[in-house]
N, C-alpha and C positions, 0 to 999 in steps of 0.2 A: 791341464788345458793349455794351450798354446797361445803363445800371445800372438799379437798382431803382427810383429814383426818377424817372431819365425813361422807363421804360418806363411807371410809373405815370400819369405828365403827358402822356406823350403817346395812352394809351388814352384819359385824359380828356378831353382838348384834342379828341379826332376825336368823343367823347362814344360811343363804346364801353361795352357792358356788359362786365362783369368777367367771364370766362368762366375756367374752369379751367384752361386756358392758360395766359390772361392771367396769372392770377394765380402759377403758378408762376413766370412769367417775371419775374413783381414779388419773384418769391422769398417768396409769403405763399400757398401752396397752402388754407389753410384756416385759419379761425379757431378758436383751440384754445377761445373760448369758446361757440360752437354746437355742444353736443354732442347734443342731438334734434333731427329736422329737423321744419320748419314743416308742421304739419297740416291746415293752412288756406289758401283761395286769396286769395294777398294779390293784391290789385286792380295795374292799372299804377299808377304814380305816388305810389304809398303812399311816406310820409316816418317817417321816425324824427329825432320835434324834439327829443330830448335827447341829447349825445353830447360829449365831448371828444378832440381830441385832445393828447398829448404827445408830442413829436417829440425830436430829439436833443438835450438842455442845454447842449450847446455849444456849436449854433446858437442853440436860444431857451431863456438862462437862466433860473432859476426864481427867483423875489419872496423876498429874503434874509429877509423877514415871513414866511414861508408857516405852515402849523401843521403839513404834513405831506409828506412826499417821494414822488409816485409814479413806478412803472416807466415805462419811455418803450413810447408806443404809437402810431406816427407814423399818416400816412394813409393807406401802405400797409395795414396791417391795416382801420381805420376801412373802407376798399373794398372789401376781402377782406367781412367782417362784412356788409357788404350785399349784396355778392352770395350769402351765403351765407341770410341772411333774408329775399331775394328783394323788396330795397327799391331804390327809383328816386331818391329826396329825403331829404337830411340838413339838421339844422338846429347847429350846433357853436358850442359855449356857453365862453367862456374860465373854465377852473376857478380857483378860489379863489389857487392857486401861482404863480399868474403875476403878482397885485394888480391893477394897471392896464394892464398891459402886453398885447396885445392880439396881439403878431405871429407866436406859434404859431397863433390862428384865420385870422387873416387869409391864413396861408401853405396851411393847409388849405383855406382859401377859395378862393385861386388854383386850386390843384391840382385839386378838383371841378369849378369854374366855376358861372357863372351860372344853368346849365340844372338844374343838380343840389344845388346847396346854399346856404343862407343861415346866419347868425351871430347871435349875442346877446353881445354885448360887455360887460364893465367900464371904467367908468370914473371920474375921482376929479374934485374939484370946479373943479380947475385944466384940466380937460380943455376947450378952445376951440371955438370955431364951427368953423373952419378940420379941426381936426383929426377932429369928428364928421360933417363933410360927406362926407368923406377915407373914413370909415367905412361911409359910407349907399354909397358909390359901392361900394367892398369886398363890399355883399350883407350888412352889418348889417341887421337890423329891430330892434331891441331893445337896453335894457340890463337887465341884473339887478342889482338893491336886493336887498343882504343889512340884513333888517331884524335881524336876530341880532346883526349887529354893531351896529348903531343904539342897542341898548338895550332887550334885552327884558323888564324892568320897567319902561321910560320910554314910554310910546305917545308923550309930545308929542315925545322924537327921532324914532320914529317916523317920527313927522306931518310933524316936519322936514324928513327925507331923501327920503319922496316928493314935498314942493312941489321941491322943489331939482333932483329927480330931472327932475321935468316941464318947470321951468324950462329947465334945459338942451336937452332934445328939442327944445324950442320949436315947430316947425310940422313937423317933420321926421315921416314917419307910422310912427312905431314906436311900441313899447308896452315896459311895465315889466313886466319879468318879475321877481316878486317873489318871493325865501327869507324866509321864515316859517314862524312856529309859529301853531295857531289863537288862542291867549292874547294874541295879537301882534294879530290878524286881528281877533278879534270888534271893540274898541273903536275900530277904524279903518276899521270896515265904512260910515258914513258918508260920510267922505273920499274907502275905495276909491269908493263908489258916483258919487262926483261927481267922478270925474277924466277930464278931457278926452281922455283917451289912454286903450288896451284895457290893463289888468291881466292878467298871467297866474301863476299859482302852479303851481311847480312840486312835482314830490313829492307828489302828494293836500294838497296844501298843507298841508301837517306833519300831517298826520291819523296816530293810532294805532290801526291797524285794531282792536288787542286790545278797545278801547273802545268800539267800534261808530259806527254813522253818530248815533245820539244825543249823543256825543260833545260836551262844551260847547267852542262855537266852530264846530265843524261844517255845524250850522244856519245859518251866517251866511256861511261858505261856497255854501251851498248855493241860499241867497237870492241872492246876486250873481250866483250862475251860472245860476239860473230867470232873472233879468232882465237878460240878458245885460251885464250889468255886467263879469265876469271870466269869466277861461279857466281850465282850471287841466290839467296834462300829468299824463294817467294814466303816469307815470312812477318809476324807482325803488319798485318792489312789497316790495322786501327791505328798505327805510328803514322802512315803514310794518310791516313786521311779522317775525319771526322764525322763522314758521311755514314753511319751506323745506322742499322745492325750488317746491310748488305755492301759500303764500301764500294759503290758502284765507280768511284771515279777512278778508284786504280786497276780494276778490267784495262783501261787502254797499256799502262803500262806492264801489267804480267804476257798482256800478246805482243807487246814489242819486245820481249827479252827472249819467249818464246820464237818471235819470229826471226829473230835473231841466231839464235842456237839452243834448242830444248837441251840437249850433253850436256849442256852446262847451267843445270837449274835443280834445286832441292826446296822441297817446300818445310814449311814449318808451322809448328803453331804457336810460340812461344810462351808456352803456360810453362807459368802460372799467372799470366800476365801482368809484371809487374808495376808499379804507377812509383816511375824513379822522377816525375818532373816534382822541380821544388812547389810549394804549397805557402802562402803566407801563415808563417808561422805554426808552421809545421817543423821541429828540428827531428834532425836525424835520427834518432833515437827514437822519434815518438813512429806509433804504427801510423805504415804507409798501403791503407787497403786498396788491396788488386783489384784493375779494371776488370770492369762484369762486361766479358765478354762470353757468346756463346760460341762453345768450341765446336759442335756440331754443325752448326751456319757456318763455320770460320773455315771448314774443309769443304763445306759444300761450295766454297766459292772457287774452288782450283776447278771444278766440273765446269765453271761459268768463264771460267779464264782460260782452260785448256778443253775444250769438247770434243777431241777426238782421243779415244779412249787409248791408242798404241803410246801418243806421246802423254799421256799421264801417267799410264802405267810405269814408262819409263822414268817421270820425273820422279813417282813416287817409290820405285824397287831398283832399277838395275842404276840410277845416276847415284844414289848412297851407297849400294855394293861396292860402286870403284872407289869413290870420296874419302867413304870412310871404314874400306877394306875387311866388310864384312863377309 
């Protein structure tokens, strides 16, 4: 009999949708975080570009640095999840747990293949030509700049870590995906605007919906994305605000970026939702369980945020075909 995990590799290998079946045979009948079904006709080819996974730690340890410990959430589910949100294309981002270590995405990269999924990498300044080629070949496009770490009273580390950042892509056609807050973002609105490679900010790019699209710092968002300068992933709706299940107060911000420039918008869902804020007395090491969000609500809200169906289509199939060169 088949285990779970080559029954999963090899649906994917033939390039198989996941079918209710299938999925029991993978032993993941349904994701326990789709609990509304999808209201809306998602297009073929629609991606979900924000996602991680976490696979067994035995196999791929977790970064002895990390700030927080999450549940394991291997690929099997990550599959289940799409077939259950009726999506074709994943984009799997190495979380913060791992530092530079790369080989839980990579392995999840395997396992979808080239037809169905690409990656957004970390990497640290020792990281070689040799080894990011290695990556490009893997279904990399990207790395992600936490500029939080950088210094978020310093814009000149900032300013530091995206030249450094770029340096290293050198001709390679990825883009930085950039963690940020806008306080981070205004004074290096400049820079982003002249950097040789596409910017992307995930999260509404730290936007607090409670504050609306006036927002200081927002504006300047919103500038980069009118002149196609950056992307930013209508992603994590629950980071940007507290008002749950529906998150009504970031609507005004998704149709300001929209109204700004749809080209440059990719949604996301960021499952497996991680819960990286610290906890009294909670250490790092100890489990950090995932916010309960419902992932089916969580797409049904792009329908409420974008309601004409040409430019949804577009945010969700053809703006990740060019992004992330599928």
């Amino acid at each position: 009999m088949l285990s779970r995990r080559q029954t999963l590799a090899l649906a994917l290998a033939n390039g198989l949708a996941l079918t209710d079946t299938a999925a029991r045979a993978a032993g993941q009948a349904a994701t326990p975080t789709v609990k509304t079904p999808v209201s809306f006709e998602v297009p073929p080819g629609a991606c979900d570009c924000h996602v991680h996974v976490i696979p067994d730690p035995a196999r791929f340890p977790f970064w002895a640095g990390r700030g927080y410990t999450p549940p394991v959430d291997p690929p099997e589910s990550l599959l289940a999840l799409q077939h259950a949100l009726k999506l074709d294309r994943v984009v799997i981002v190495t979380p913060s747990v791992y530092g530079t270590d790369n080989a839980a995405t990579l392995d999840g990269l395997r396992l979808f293949g080239p037809q169905r999924a690409r990656g957004v990498a970390v990497i640290g300044p020792k990281t070689g030509p040799a080894e990011l080629d290695a990556l490009a070949q893997a279904g990399i496009r990207g790395i992600r700049v936490n500029l939080e770490q950088a210094g978020v009273f310093d814009p000149a580390a900032s300013a530091k870590a995206l030249d450094s950042a770029v340096q290293q892509i050198g001709s390679r056609p990825w883009h930085l995906q950039v963690y940020a807050r806008l306080s981070v973002i205004g004074p290096l609105k400049p820079q982003l605007a002249a950097l040789p490679v596409p910017v992307v900010f995930d999260h509404f790019a730290g936007a607090q919906a409670a504050l609306g699209p006036d927002q200081p710092g927002f504006g300047d968002v919103l500038d980069l994305v009118r002149g196609g300068q950056a992307w930013v992933k209508l992603s994590g709706a629950y980071r940007a605000s507290d008002k749950a299940p529906d998150y009504a107060d970031v609507t005004p911000l998704a149709r300001a970026l929209v109204a700004a420039n749809p080209e440059r918008l990719v949604w996301g869902s960021d499952w497996p939702h991680p819960d990286s804020t610290p906890k009294p007395g909670r250490k790092p090491t100890d489990l950090a369980p995932a916010q309960d969000v419902d992932d089916g609500r969580l797409i049904d809200l792009l329908a409420t945020w974008v309601p004409d169906r040409t430019t949804r289509d577009r945010i969700l199939v053809e703006n990740p075909k060019r992004l992330y060169d599928f």
